[in-house]
Kinemage of the C-alpha trace (Angstrom):
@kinemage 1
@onewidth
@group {chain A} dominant
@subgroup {mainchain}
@vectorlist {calphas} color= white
{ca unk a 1} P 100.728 111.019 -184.556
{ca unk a 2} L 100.334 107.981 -182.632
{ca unk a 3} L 100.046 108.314 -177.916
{ca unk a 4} L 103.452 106.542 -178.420
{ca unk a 5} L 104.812 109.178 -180.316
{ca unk a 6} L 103.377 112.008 -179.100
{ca unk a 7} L 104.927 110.237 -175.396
{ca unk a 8} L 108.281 110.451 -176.937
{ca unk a 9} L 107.833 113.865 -178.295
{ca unk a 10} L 106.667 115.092 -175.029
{ca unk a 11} L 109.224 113.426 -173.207
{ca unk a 12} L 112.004 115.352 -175.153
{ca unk a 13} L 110.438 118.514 -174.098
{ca unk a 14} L 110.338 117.783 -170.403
{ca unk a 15} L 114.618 116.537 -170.867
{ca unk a 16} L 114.780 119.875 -172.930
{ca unk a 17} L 113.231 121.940 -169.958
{ca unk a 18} L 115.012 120.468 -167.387
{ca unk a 19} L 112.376 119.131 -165.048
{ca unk a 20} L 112.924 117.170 -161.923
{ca unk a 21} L 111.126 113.801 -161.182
{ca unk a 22} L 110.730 112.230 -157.961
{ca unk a 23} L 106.743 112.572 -157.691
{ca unk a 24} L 105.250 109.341 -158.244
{ca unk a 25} L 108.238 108.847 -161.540
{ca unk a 26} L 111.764 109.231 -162.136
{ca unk a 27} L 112.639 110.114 -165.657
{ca unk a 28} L 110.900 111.992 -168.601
{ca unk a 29} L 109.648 109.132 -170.764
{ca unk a 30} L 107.266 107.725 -167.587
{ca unk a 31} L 105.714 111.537 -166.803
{ca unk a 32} L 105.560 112.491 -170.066
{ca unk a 33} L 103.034 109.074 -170.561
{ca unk a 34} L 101.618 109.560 -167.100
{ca unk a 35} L 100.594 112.964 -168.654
{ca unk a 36} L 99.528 112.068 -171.705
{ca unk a 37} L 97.448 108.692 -170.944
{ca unk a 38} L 95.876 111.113 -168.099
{ca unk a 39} L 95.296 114.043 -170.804
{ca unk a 40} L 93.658 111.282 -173.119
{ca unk a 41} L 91.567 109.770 -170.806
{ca unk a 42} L 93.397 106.061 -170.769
{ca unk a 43} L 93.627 104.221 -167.860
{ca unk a 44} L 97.681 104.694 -166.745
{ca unk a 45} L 98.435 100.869 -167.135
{ca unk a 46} L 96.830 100.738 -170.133
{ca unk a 47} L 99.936 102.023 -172.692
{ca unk a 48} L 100.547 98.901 -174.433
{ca unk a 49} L 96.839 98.525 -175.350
{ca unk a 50} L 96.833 102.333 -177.101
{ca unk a 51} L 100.537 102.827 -178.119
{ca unk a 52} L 99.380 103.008 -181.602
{ca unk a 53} L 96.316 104.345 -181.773
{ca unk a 54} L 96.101 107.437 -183.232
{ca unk a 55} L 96.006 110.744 -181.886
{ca unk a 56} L 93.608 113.820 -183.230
{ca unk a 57} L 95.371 117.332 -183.221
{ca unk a 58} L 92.808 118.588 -180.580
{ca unk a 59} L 94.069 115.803 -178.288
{ca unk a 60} L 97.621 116.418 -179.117
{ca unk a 61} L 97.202 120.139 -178.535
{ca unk a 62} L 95.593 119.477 -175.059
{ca unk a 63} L 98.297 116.880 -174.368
{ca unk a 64} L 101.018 119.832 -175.448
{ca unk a 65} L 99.188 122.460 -173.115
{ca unk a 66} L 99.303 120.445 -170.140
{ca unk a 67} L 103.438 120.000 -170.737
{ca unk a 68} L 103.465 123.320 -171.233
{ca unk a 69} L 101.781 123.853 -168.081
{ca unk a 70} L 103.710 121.107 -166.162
{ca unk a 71} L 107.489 122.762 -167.293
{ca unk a 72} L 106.361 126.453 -166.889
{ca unk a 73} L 104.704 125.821 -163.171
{ca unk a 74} L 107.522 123.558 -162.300
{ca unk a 75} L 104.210 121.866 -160.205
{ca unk a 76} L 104.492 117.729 -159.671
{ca unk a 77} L 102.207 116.353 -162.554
{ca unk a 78} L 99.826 114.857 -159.348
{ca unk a 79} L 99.067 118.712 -158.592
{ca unk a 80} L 97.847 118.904 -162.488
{ca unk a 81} L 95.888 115.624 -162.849
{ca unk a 82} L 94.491 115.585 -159.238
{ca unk a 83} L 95.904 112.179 -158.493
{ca unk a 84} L 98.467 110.113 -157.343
{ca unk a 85} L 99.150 106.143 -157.041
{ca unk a 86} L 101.383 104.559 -154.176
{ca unk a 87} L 101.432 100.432 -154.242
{ca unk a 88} L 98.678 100.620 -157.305
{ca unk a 89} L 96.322 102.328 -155.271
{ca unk a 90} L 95.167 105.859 -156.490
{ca unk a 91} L 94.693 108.898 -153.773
{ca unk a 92} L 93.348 112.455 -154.656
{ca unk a 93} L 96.188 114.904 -153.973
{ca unk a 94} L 96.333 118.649 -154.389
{ca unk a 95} L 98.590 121.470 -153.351
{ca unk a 96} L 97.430 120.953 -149.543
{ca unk a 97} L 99.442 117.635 -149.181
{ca unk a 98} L 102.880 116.650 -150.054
{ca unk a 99} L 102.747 113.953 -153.110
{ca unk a 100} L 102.380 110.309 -151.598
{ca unk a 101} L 105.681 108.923 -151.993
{ca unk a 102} L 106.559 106.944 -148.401
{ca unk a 103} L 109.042 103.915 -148.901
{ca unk a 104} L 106.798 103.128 -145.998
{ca unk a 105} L 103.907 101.854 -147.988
{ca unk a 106} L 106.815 99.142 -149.669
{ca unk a 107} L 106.987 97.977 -146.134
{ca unk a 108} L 103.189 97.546 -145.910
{ca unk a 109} L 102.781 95.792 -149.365
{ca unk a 110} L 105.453 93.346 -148.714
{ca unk a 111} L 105.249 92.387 -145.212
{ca unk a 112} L 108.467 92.811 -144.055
{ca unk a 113} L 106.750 94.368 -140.600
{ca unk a 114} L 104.373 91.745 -140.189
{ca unk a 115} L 106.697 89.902 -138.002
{ca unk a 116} L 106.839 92.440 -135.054
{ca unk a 117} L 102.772 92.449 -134.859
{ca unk a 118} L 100.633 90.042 -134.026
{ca unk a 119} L 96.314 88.967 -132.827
{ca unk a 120} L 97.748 92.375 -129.986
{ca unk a 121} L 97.940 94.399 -133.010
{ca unk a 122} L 94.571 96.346 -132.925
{ca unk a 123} L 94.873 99.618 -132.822
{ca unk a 124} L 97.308 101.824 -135.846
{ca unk a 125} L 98.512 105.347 -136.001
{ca unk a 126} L 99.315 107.264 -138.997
{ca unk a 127} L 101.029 109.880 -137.466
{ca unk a 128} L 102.209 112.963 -140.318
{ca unk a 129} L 99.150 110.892 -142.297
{ca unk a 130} L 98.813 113.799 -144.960
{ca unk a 131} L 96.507 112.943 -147.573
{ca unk a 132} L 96.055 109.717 -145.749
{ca unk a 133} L 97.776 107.371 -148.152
{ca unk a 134} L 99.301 105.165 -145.050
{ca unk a 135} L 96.010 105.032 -143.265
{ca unk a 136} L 94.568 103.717 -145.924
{ca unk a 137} L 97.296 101.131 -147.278
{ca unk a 138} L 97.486 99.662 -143.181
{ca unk a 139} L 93.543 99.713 -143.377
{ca unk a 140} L 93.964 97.571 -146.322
{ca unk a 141} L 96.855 95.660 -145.173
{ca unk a 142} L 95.545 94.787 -141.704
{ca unk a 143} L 91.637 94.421 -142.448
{ca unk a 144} L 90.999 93.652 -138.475
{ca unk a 145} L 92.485 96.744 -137.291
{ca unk a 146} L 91.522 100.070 -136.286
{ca unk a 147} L 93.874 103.043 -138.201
{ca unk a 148} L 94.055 106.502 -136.885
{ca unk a 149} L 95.290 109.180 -139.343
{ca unk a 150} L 96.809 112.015 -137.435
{ca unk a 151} L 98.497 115.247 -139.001
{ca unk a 152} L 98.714 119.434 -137.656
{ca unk a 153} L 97.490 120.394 -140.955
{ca unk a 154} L 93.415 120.877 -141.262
{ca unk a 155} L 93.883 121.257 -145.103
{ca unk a 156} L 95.862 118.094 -145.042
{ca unk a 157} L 93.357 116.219 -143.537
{ca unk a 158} L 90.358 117.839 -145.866
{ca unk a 159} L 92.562 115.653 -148.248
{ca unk a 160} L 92.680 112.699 -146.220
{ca unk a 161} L 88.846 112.818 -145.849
{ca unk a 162} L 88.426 112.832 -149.475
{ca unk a 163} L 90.948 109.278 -149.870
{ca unk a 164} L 89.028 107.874 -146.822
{ca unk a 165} L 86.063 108.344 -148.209
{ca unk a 166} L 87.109 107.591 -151.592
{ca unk a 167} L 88.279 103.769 -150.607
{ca unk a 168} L 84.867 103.271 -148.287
{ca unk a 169} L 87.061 103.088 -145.012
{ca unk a 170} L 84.914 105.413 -143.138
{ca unk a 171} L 84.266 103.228 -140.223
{ca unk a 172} L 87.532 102.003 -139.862
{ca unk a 173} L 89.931 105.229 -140.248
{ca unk a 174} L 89.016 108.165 -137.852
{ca unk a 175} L 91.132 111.456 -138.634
{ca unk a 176} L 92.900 113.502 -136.124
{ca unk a 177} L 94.006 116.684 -135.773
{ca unk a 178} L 96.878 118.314 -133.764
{ca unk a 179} L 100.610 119.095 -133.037
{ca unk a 180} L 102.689 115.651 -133.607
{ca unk a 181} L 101.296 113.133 -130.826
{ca unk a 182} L 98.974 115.823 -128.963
{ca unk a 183} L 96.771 115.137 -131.643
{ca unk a 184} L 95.262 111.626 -130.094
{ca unk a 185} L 95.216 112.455 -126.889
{ca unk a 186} L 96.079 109.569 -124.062
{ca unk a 187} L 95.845 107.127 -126.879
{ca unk a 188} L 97.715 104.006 -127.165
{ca unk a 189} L 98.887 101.856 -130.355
{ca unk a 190} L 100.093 99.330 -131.335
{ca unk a 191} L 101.977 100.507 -134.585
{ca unk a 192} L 102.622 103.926 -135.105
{ca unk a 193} L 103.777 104.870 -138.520
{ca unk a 194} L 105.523 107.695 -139.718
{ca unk a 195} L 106.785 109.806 -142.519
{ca unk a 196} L 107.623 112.664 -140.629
{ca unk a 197} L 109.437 116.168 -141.734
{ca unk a 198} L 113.106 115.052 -141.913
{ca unk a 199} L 114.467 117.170 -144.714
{ca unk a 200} L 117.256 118.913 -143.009
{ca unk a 201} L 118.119 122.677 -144.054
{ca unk a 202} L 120.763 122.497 -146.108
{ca unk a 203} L 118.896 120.086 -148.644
{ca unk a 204} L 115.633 121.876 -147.595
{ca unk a 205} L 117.826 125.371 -149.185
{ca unk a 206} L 119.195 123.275 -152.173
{ca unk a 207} L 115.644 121.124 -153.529
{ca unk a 208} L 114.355 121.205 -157.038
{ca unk a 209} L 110.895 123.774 -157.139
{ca unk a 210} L 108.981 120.416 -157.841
{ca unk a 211} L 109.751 119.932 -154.176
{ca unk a 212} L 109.383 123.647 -153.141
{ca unk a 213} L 105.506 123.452 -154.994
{ca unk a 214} L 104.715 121.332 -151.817
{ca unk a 215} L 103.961 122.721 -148.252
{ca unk a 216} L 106.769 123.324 -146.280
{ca unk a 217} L 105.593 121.829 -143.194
{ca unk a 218} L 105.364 118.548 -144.310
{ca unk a 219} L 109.538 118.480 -145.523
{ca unk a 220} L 111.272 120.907 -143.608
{ca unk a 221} L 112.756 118.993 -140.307
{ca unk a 222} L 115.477 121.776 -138.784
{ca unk a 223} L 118.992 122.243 -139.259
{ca unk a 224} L 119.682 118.598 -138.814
{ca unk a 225} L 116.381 117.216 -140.030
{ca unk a 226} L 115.545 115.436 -136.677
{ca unk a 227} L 113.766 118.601 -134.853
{ca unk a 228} L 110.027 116.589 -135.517
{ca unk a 229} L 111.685 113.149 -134.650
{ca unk a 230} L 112.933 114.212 -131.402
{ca unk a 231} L 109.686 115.379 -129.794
{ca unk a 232} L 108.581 111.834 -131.526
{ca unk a 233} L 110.435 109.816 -129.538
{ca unk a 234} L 110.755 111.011 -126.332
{ca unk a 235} L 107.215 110.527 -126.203
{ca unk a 236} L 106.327 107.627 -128.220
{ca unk a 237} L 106.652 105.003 -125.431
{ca unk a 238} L 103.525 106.544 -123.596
{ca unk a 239} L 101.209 105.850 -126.814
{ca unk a 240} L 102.760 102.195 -127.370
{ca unk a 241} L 101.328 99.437 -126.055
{ca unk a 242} L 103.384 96.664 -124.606
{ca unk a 243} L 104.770 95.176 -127.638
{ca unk a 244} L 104.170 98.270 -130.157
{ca unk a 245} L 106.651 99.209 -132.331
{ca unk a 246} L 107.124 102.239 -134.239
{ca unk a 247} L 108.066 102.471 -137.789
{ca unk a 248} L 110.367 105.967 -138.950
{ca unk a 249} L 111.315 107.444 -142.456
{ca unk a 250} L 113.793 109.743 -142.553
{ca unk a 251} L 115.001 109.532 -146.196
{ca unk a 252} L 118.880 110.332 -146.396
{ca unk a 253} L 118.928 111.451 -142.814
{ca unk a 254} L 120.807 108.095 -141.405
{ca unk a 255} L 124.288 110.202 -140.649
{ca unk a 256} L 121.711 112.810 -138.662
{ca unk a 257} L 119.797 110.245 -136.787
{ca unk a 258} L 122.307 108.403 -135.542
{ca unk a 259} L 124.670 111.498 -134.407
{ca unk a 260} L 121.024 112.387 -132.396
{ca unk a 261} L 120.166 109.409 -131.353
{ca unk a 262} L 123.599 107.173 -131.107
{ca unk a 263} L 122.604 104.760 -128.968
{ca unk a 264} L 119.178 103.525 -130.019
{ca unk a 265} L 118.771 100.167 -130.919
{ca unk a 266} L 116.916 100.105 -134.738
{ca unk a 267} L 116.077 98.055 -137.348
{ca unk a 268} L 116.983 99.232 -140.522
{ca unk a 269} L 114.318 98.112 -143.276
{ca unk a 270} L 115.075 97.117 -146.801
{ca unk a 271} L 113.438 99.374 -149.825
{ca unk a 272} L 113.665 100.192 -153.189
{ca unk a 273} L 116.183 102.974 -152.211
{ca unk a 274} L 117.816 101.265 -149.975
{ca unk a 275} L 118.278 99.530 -146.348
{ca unk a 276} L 119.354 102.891 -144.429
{ca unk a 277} L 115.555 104.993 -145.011
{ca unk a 278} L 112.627 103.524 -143.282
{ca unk a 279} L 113.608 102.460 -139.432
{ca unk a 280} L 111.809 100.149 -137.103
{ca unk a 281} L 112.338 100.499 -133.636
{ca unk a 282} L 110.412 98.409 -130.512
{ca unk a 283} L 109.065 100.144 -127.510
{ca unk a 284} L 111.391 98.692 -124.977
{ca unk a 285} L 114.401 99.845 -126.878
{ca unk a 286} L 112.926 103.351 -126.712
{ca unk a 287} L 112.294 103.229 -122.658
{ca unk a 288} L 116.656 102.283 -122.777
């Protein structure tokens, strides 16, 4: 059997099973290979260069037990092979942190924020950083700035150490720890980013238990999704500096933002899933 067939194969098991995607891919054929180039030791762009090579039965019988394990756990194939990628870039993940998935980091890798910052832009907050992924991409991004990662979960940031450490941004990320924007103290920034618990009961009651495998804390946002996102900005303005700005996800939340917060000017941002997900919003519109 040749890694493209045995992708196939595996592919029809995962449709058979009934699986649900939305961890880093979005149908059966791409996890299935995800799984199977990880399983086989490939690098994960490398499927065109291996399609047809061939595949031992010991391989194919590890490849089949890690399926196996993936459909019976109903765990995100990141929580299996230890890692995920967002933009290209790989992060350790485990069951401590949701999977890296923020439309934010689209935002990041194609500029369309750029415009709002400026030489003032010196100082970045992850806020809700999780394993870290945003703190690193706007480390990246931005290589003059300074990027704090801030989240309420200690086991969360364990992770975020590891990704820190893994990209050598040691001395330009510092971690924080604490309830929403307690966690930096009298701190001021220029960007704030944030994926923040938005998911609002109802879907919270209704998601797939690929989404359930993940800590609570870091989806579940109240009855209307926005009980995080208040707290967020009623007291954003005292950590932005003069021209900050402060970039929100909240997913399919738009009907529940805007009945909480109806007349704050935003900026909706185009992504892959849409112009109504990721928010930008300036400082002076948040003192209105």
């Amino acid at each position: 059997m040749t890694v493209i067939e045995l992708i196939n194969t595996q592919a029809a098991r995962l449709t058979e099973a009934g699986v649900s995607f939305g961890h880093g891919t979005t149908n059966a054929f791409d996890e299935a290979a995800w799984l199977v180039l990880w399983a086989l030791q490939h690098p994960l762009d490398a499927l065109d260069d291996v399609a047809d090579s061939t595949v031992n039965t010991a391989d194919q019988q590890r490849v089949s037990d890690l399926v196996s394990q993936r459909i019976s756990t109903r765990k995100p194939a990141a929580y299996l092979t230890g890692e995920a990628w967002l933009q290209g870039v790989p992060f350790t993940v485990d069951e401590r942190v949701i999977v890296p998935r923020s439309l934010i980091a689209e935002c990041l890798a194609e500029g369309s924020i750029d415009t709002f910052l400026g030489e003032h832009t010196q100082q970045v907050l992850d806020l809700c950083t999780g394993n870290g992924s945003l703190a690193v991409l706007s480390a990246m991004a931005w290589p003059d700035v300074q990027v704090t990662g801030a989240d309420l979960s200690a086991d969360a940031l364990a992770v975020a150490a590891l990704n820190v450490q893994r990209h050598g941004l040691s001395d330009r990320i510092r971690l924080a720890q604490g309830d929403g924007l307690a966690a930096v103290g009298d701190a001021v920034f220029d960007l704030i980013l944030c994926n923040p618990p938005y998911v609002n009961s109802a879907s919270m009651a209704a998601l797939p238990a690929e989404y359930r495998a993940e800590p609570e804390l870091a989806l579940a946002g109240g009855d209307d999704g926005m009980d995080f996102i208040r707290h967020l900005l009623a007291q954003a303005p005292q950590h932005l500096s003069e021209h900050g700005v402060l970039v929100l996800e909240i997913g399919h939340e738009r009907p529940f933002f805007e009945a909480a917060f109806p007349t704050l000017d935003v900026m909706w941002l185009s992504t892959s899933a849409g112009d109504d997900q990721v928010l930008l919003v300036e400082r002076e519109a948040l003192l209105r």
